[in-house]
C-alpha positions in Angstrom: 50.9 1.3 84.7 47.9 3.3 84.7 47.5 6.0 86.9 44.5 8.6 87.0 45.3 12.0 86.1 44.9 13.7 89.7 47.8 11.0 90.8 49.7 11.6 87.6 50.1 15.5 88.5 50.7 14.6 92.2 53.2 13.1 91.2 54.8 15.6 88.5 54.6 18.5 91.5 56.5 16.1 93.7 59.2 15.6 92.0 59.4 19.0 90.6 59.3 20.6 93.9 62.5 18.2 94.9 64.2 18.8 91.8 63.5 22.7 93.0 65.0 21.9 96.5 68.4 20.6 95.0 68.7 22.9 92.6 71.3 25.8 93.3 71.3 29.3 92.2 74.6 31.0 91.8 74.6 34.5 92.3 77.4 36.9 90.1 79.4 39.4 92.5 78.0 42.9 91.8 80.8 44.9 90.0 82.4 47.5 92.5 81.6 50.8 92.2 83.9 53.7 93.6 83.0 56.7 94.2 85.6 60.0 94.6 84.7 62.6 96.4 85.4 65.9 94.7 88.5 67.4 96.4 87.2 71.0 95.6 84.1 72.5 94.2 84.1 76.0 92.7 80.9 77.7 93.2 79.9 80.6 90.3 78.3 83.5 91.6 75.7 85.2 89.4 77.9 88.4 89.3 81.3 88.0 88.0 84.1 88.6 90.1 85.8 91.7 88.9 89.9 91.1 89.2 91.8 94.3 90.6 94.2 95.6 88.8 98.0 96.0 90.1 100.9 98.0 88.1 103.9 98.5 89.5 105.6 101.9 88.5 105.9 105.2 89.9 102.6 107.7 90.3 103.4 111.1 88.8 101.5 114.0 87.6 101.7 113.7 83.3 102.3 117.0 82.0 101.9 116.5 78.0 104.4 116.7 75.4 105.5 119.9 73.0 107.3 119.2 69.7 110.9 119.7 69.8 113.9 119.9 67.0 117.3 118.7 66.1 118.5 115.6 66.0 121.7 116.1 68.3 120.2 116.0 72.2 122.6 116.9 74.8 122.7 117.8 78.0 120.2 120.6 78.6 117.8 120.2 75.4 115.1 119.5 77.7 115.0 122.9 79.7 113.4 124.4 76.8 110.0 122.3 76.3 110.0 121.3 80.3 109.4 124.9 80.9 106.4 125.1 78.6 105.2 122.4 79.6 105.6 123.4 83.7 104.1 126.8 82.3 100.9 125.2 81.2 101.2 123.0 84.3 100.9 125.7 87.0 98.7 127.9 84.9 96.2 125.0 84.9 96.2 123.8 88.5 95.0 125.3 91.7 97.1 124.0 94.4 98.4 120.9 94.5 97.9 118.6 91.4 97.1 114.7 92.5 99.4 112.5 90.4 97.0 111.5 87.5 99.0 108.8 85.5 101.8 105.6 86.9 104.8 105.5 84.8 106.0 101.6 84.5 109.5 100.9 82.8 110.1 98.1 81.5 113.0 96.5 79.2 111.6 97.4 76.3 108.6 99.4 76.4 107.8 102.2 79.1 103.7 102.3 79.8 102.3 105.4 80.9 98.8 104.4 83.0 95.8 106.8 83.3 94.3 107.3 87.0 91.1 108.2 87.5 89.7 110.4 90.2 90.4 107.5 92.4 93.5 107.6 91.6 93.3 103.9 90.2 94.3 103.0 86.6 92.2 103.1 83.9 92.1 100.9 80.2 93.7 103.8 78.9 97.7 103.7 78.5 100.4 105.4 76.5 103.4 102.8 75.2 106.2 104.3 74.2 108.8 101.9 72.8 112.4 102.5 74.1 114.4 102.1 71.0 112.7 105.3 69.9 113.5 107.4 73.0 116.6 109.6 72.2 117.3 111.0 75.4 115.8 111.4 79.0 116.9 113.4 81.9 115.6 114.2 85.3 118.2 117.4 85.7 115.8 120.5 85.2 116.2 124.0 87.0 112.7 124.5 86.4 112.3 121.6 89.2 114.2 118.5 90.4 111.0 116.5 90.8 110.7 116.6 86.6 111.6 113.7 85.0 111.5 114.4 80.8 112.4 112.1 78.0 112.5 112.8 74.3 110.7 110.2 72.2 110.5 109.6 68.1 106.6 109.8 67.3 105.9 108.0 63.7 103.0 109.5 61.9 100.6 107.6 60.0 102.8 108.4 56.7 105.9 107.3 58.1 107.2 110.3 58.7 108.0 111.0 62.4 108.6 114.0 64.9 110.4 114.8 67.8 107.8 115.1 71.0 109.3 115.7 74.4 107.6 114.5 77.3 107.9 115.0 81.1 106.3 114.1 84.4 106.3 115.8 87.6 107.2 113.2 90.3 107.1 113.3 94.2 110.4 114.2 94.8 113.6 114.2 93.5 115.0 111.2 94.5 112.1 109.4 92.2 112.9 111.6 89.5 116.5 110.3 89.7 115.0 106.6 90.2 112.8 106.8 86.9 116.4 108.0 85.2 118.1 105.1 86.3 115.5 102.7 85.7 115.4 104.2 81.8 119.2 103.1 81.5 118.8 100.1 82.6 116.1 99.4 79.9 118.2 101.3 77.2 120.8 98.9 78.0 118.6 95.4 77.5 117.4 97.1 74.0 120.4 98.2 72.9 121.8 94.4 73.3 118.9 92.8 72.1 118.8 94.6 68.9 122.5 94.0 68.9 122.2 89.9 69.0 119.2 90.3 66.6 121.3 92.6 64.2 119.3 95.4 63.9 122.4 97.3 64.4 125.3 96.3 62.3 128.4 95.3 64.1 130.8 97.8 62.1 128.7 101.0 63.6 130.5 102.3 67.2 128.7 100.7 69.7 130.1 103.8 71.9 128.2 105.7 69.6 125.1 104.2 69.5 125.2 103.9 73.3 125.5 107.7 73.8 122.2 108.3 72.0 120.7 106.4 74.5 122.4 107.8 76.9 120.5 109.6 79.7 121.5 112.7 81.5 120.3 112.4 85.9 122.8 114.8 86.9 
């Protein structure tokens, strides 16, 4: 049947606005998002932070080191070199000399820290390994508060010298502490080089153990 064209696009919107009325539009859920909050947030400050440093050890006063000789070290082969040393030591001083280094013992390795004029430590630091120390003592007449050990210095030609250092402590008592602390670390060198085999099991271990032996009184 004929119908104009006005009646033919009525119609067309009418039934396209019912087939728009029926019609359904179904919607995908929105993925879930989650969202942690930061349990802790570091802020940087435009100036680093400058860690303090802590050593534990004993403040003393270094006095140097004077070459010594032999190769037996007994009881008394300090006195010699300790009185240079304290010689030089009072000569140089007014009054009363502020401790200027902290000596650390460790197992293996004593450190010998530098103090400013602060009296805090410095980069700067003697290491002396403990295998090579021969002897130490903190028995002097010169003074009780002197605590000295003799150390094997190896030159840049391998061949090495004698050098005997010494510190001037507080008091006695940390004289006698610092001795004590060295055997104890002679004693965990001695038998770790013994289960690594740097000392052969047919030598005396009696022997070996005298020439670490230290001398507190």
């Amino acid at each position: 049947m004929w119908q104009p064209a006005t009646e033919r696009l009525q119609h067309f919107q009418t039934m396209l606005k019912s087939k728009l009325n029926v019609l359904t539009l179904k919607k995908e859920p929105l993925p879930a998002v989650i969202f942690h909050e930061p349990e802790a947030i570091e802020l940087c400050t435009t100036a680093p932070l400058m860690k303090t440093r802590t050593h534990s050890g004993c403040k003393v006063t270094y006095l140097g080191k004077v070459p010594t000789t032999g190769m037996q070290f007994l009881s008394g082969c300090t006195e010699k070199p300790v009185i240079e040393l304290w010689k030089k030591h009072t000569l140089a001083r007014e009054d009363i000399f502020p401790a200027n280094a902290l000596l650390e013992i460790r197992p293996f390795q004593v450190w010998l820290h530098h103090l400013d004029h602060k009296g805090e430590a410095t980069v700067h630091m003697d290491t002396f390994q403990v295998a090579r120390i021969a002897y130490c003592t903190a028995d002097h007449n010169v003074s009780p508060n002197i605590f000295a050990w003799v150390y094997r210095e190896i030159n840049d030609d391998l061949s090495y010298q004698m050098d005997c250092h010494a510190v001037e402590c507080e008091s006695k008592l940390e004289a006698k502490k610092l001795a004590h602390a060295m055997m104890e670390a002679f004693k965990k060198t001695f038998h770790s080089m013994k289960s690594d085999g740097r000392i052969h099991r047919d030598s005396s271990s009696e022997e070996v153990s005298q020439e670490m032996e230290s001398d507190d009184g």
